[in-house]
C-alpha positions, 0 to 999 in steps of 0.5 A: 536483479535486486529490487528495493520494496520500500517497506519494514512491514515483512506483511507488505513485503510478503503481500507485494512478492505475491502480487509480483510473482510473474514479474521477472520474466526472463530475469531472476528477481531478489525481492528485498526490504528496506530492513534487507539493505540496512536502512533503518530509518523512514522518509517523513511523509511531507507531501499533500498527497499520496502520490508526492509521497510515494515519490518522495519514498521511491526516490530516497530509497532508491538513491539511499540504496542505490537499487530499483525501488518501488514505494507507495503511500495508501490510505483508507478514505471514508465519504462520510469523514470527507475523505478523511483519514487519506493520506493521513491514515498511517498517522490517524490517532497520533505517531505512536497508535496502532492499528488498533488504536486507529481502527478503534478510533475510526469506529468511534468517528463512525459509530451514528453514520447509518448503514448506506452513509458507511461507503470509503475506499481504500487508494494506493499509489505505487511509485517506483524509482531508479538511482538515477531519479527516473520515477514513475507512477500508478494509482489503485482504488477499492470501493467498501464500507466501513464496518461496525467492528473488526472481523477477521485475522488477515491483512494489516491496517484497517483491513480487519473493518473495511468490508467489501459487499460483493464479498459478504466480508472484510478484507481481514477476512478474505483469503491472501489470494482472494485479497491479492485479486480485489485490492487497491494495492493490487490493482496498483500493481497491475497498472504499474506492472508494465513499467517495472518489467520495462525498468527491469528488463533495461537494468539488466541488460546494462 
């Protein structure tokens, strides 16, 4: 049984074959990238929310590939920014900054906001397609603050600043286990693990 992670980010890749690992049940899954089955290019992002986008990436990978594709959108969003960046956060500083480019320019947004003003929350939404066009959806929050500078080396994106109180640390800095308990993205997985394991118990019997 093959499924499509829609994903070039081999970070991501590794991070959902971890979260996944007790998936297959009695089937043997191949876990597979966007870069795996030869799609090089990437779904513009059109939709108003994460969840349209989500779906619009799952559904156009799935039937590009022809395989079961999961896809998501997340975002990191700030209380004192308005929610901002959300489902523009992969984008924040322009098409060609990076991560740290968009985290040195969040910092910069931030750099007054006061300690107890600092609250944001990472959201992800986890879609996830057949070839046929049958997409579901689930939703995963992490609540944290905003820190005043990067710290740690795991993780990608803004995690290296988004600092979780329980923990006394960043995401950057929590170990991939520890990371892989808390997080939206994690947390999406669990809600949406039921439906995966039905979607790939059906295909494999076909």
């Amino acid at each position: 049984m093959r499924v499509l992670i829609a994903t070039h980010n081999r970070g991501k890749l590794r991070e959902y074959i971890d979260l996944l690992a007790d998936i297959a049940g009695t089937a043997a899954v191949e876990w597979l990238s966007l870069d795996d089955v030869g799609i090089s290019g990437e779904v513009e992002e059109t939709g108003a929310t994460m969840e349209e986008n989500a779906r619009l990436k799952a559904l156009t990978y799935a039937r590009l590939s022809g395989l079961l594709t999961l896809a998501d959108d997340s975002g990191l969003e700030v209380d004192a920014l308005g929610g901002e960046p959300g489902v523009r956060s992969a984008r924040f500083g322009g098409p060609k900054a990076s991560d740290s480019d968009r985290i040195a320019k969040l910092l910069e947004m931030m750099e007054d906001i006061p300690p107890a003003e600092r609250g944001a929350q990472f959201r992800c939404v986890i879609a996830i397609s057949t070839p046929q066009g049958e997409v579901h959806t689930a939703e995963g929050v992490c609540r944290g603050q905003i820190a005043y500078a990067p710290r740690g080396m795991h993780g990608f994106g803004y995690d290296p600043i988004f600092y979780i109180p329980g923990l006394r640390m960043t995401l950057a800095e929590a170990e991939p286990e520890i990371k892989n308990r808390i997080s939206h993205r994690a947390r999406a997985v669990e809600a949406i693990k039921p439906i995966l394991r039905e979607l790939i118990a059906r295909a494999s019997k076909a």
